[in-house]
C-alpha positions in Angstrom: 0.0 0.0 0.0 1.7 3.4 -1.2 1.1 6.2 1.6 0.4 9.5 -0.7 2.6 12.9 0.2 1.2 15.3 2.5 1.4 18.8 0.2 1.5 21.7 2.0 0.7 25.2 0.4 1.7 28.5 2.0 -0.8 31.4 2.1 -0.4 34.9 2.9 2.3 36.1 5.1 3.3 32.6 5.1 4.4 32.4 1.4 5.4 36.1 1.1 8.0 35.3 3.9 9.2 32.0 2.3 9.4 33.1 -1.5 11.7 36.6 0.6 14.0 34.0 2.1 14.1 32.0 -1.2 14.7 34.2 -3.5 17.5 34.7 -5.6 19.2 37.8 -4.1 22.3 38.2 -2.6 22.7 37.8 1.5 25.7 38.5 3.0 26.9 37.3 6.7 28.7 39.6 8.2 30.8 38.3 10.8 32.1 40.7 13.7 36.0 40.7 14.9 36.7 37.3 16.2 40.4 37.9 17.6 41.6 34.5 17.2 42.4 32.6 19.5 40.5 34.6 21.9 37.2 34.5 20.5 34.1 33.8 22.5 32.8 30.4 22.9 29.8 29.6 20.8 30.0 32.8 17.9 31.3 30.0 15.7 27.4 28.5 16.3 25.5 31.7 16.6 27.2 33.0 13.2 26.5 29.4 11.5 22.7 29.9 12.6 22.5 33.0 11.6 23.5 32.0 7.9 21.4 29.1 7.9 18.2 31.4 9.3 18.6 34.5 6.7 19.9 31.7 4.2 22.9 33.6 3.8 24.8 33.0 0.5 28.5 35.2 0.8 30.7 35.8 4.0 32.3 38.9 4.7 34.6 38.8 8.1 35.0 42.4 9.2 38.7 41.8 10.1 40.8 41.3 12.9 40.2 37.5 12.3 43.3 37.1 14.5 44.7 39.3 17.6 48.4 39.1 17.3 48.6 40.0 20.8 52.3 38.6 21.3 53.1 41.4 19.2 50.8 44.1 20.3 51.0 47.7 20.2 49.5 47.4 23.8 51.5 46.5 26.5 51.8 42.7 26.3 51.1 40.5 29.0 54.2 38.7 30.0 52.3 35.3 31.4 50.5 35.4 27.9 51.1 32.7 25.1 54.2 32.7 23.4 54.3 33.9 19.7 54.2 30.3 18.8 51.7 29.5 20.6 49.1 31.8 20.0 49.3 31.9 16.6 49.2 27.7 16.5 45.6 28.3 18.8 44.7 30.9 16.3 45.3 28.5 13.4 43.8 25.8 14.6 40.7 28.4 16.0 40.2 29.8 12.4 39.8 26.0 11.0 36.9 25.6 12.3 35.7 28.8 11.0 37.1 27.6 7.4 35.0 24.4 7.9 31.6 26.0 8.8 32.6 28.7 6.0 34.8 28.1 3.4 34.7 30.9 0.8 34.3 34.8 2.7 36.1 37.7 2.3 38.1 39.2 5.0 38.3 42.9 5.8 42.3 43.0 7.0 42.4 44.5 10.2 44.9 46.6 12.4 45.7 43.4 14.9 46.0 41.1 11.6 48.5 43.9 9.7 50.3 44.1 13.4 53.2 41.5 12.0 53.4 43.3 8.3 53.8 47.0 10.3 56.4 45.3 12.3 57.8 43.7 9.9 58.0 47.5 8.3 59.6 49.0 11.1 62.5 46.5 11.2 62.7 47.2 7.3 62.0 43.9 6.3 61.1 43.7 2.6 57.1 42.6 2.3 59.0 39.9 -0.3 59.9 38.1 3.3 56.2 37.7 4.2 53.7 35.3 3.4 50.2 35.6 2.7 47.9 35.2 5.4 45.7 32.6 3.4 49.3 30.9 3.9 49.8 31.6 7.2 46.3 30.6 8.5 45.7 27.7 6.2 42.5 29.2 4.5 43.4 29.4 1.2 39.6 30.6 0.0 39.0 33.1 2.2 40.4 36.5 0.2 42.4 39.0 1.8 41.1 42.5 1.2 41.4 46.1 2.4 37.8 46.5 1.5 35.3 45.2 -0.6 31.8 46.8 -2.5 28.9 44.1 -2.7 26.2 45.4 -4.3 27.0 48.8 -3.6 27.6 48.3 -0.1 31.5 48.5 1.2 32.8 46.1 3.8 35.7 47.6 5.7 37.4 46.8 9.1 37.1 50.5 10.3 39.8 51.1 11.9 41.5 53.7 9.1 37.8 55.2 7.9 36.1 55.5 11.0 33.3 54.9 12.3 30.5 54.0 9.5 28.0 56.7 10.8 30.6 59.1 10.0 32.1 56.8 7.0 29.0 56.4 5.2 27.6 60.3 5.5 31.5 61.0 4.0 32.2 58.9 1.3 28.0 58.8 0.4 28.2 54.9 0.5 26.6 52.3 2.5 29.0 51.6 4.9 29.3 48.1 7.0 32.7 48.4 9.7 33.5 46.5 13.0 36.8 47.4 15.1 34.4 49.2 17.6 33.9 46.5 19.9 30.9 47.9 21.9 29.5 49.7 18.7 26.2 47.7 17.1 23.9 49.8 15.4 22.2 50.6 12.3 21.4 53.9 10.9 20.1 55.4 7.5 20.4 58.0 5.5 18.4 59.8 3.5 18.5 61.8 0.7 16.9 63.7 -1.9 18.1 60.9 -4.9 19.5 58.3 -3.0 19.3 56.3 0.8 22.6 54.8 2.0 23.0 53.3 5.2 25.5 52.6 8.4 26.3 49.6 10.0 28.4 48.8 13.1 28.2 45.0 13.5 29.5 44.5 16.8 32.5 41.5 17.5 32.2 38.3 18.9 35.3 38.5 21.2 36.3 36.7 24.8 36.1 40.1 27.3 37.4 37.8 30.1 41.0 36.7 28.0 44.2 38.7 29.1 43.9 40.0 25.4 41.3 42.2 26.0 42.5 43.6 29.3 43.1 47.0 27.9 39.1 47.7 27.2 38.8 46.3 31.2 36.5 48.9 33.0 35.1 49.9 29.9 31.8 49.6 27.9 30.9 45.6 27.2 31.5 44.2 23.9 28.3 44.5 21.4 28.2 40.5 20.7 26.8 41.0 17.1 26.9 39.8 13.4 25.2 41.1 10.6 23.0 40.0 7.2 22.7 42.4 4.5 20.0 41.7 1.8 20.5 42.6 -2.1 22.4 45.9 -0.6 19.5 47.2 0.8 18.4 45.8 3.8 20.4 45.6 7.0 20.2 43.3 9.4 22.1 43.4 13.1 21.5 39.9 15.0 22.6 40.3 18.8 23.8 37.2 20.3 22.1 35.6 23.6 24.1 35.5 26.6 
């Protein structure tokens, strides 16, 4: 005896709100600072839900994927991990990232260039350095300064500001992170065109030694973002 399919047909808001996730438009993740290895435990699973929920389909990381805090401009803890060390937990950290989300862009940070300025200083020709795909093992994931997504940029923050002030200046929608505590969105709009400003918070450990120079200060915004065909922002906060 065959046992027929149940069909189910959407109605109303119902189908209006599947056919919107459905739809072939672009959705972009937009994952906050992580600060490898001293990320918080379970961003990697609020970040992986949050793609699956918006049905996500490109991943921008807003940079500072790693925290280089051996090498610091900050004064360095001297009970910390070893240069070694930390960058071997950060490496083996970011592979799980790479498994859960294997093509992204990554918006190059100040705490990811940290090695490259120092590197600088001590006049060591950039033909001495590898790239960080190397370094990190994530060979898909491509290294940018920015990057424009349907006429949205994607950039760290840390050289253009906040995006508030970012996007009003440059008359671009504007998505940044590097402001730990800063989660917000904000629009602008104008006689011909509206553009829009987007601080996506971090997904950073407050407690690690890393972090101690923020201690006494504002709590971290524990964020990511989804941005839909460049028009529609999105800021998830994270459950504690």
């Amino acid at each position: 005896m065959k046992t027929r399919k149940k069909t189910i047909t959407l109605k109303g808001d119902i189908r209006h709100a599947y056919e919107r996730l459905t739809d072939d438009v672009s959705r972009v993740l937009v994952i906050g600072d992580l600060h490898a290895p001293f990320t918080l435990e379970g961003y990697l699973e609020f970040c992986r839900e949050t793609y699956a929920r918006y049905n996500c389909n490109q991943v921008v990381l807003i940079g500072d994927v790693i925290d280089n805090c051996f090498s610091s401009y900050h004064e360095i803890d001297p009970d910390g991990y070893g240069a070694g060390e930390e960058l071997e937990r950060a490496i083996d950290m970011l592979a799980e990232w790479y498994r859960v989300f294997p093509e992204a862009y990554v918006t190059l940070g100040n705490h990811d260039m940290n090695i490259k300025r120092k590197a600088m200083t001590s006049g060591v020709s950039v033909n001495w350095i590898k790239e960080f795909s190397q370094v990190l093992g994530t060979p898909n994931w491509r290294y940018v300064t920015e990057v424009e997504i349907d006429g949205v940029r994607y950039v760290h923050g840390h050289k253009s500001g906040k995006p508030r002030m970012a996007a009003k200046r440059d008359i671009i929608s504007t998505v940044s992170g590097h402001y730990h505590c800063d989660a917000y969105i904000d629009f602008v709009f104008g006689r011909e065109k509206t553009i829009f400003a987007m601080a996506v918070g971090c997904g950073i450990d407050n407690t690690s030694y890393a972090m101690a120079y923020g201690a006494g200060g504002k709590s971290p915004a524990l964020a990511c973002g989804v941005v839909i065909n460049g028009e529609e922002p999105i800021l998830v906060p994270m459950k504690r």
